[in-house]
N, C-alpha and C positions, 0 to 999 in steps of 0.2 A: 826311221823305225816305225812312225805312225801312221804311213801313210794315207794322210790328211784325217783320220777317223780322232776323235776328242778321246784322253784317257780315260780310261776307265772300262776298257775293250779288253775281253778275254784276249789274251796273248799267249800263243802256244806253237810248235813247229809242225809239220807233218810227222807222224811216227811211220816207223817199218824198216828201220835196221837196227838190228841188238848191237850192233859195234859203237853206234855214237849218238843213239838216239836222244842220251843222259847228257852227255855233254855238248846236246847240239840243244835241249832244254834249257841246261844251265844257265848256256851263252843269252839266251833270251829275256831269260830270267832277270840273269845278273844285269841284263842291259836296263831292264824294266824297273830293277832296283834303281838303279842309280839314276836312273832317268827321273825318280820321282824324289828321289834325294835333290838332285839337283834343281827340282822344282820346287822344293820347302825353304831353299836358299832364298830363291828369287820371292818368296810369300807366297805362295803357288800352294794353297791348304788343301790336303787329302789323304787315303786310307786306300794303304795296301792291303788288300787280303790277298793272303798264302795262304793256301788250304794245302796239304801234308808235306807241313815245317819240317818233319823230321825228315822226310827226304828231300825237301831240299837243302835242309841243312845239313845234312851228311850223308847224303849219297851223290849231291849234286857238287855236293863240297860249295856251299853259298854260306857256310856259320859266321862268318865274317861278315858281308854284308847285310845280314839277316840283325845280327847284335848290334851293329853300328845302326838302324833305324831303329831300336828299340832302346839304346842309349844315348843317341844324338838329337832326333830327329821330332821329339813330343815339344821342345819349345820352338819348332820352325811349324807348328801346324802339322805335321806330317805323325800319322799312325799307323801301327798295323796291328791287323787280323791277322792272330794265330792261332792254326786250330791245332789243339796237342789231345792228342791222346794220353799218354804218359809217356812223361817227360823223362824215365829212365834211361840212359843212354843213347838220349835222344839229337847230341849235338845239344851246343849253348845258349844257341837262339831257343830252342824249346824250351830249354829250363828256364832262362832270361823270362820267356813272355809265360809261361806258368807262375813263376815266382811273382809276377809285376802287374797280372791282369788286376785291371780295374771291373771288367766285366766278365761274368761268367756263365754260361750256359751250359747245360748237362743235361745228358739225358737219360731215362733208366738203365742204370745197370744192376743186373743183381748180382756179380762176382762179387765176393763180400772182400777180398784184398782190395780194390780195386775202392771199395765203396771205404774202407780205412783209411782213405787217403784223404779225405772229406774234411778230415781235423786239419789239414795243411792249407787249406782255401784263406783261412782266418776271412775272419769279419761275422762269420755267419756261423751258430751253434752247428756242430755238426752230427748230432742226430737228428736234428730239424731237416738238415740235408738228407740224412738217410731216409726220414720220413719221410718226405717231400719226393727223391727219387722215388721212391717204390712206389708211389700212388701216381705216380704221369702216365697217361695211357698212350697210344703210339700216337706220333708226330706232335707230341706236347716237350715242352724243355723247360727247363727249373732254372732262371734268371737270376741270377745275384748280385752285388752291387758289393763289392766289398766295401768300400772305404765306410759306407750310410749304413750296410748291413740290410739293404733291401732286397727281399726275396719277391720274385711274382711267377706264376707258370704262365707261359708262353703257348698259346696253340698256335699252331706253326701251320696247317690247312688251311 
């Protein structure tokens, strides 16, 4: 699957047919999942980032594999990056890794439903949060720490 390149290499297929392009991701996917699952067995420490959980979690149909690194896998060493947007009907792994983030990054939003949601993050006052979003100018992100309750803004430039 790697051939010979060290993990940690963007892994993706050629796109350009709507019939199986999804499920020729999946397969990838899921290979990349487990591959690194099986590398937290052997002590093999490292971080998956999936970037839109929600479709792989339920359009790629990975919910499964996605929840089992998010309930198994933090005493073998092995984590992941997920980036949710909202976790609304997002498949399990989204909510899983919403509900369980240790770290959290955000960036301004002014939709104010959106920014209600702020009181659920816990660890951090959440007008502090709303304060805090509305003052980041672009490519700045509002950092949180829930367990410690550390907030810091991030320029990301």
């Amino acid at each position: 699957m790697w051939d010979g390149k060290p993990p940690g290499y963007l892994i993706w297929p050629k796109f350009g047919s709507m019939d199986d392009d999804v499920e020729r991701c999946a397969e990838v996917t899921r290979k990349l999942i487990q591959d690194r699952y099986t590398a937290g067995v052997k002590n093999k420490r490292g971080i998956l980032v999936l970037d839109d959980t929600m479709t792989k979690s339920k359009l790629m149909g990975l919910d499964r594999e996605m929840t089992t690194i998010l309930a198994m896998s933090g005493a073998m060493g092995l984590g992941m990056w997920a980036f949710v947007q909202k976790p609304t009907d997002s498949g399990r792994a989204a909510i899983w890794a919403y509900g369980a983030s240790e770290h959290v990054f955000l960036l301004r939003d002014p939709d104010r439903r959106n920014q209600q949601r702020y009181d659920e993050i816990g660890g951090v006052d959440p007008q502090v949060v709303r304060d805090a979003t509305n003052s980041l100018k672009p490519y700045q992100l509002l950092y949180l720490k829930r367990t410690e309750g550390f907030i810091c803004v991030v320029d990301s430039k």
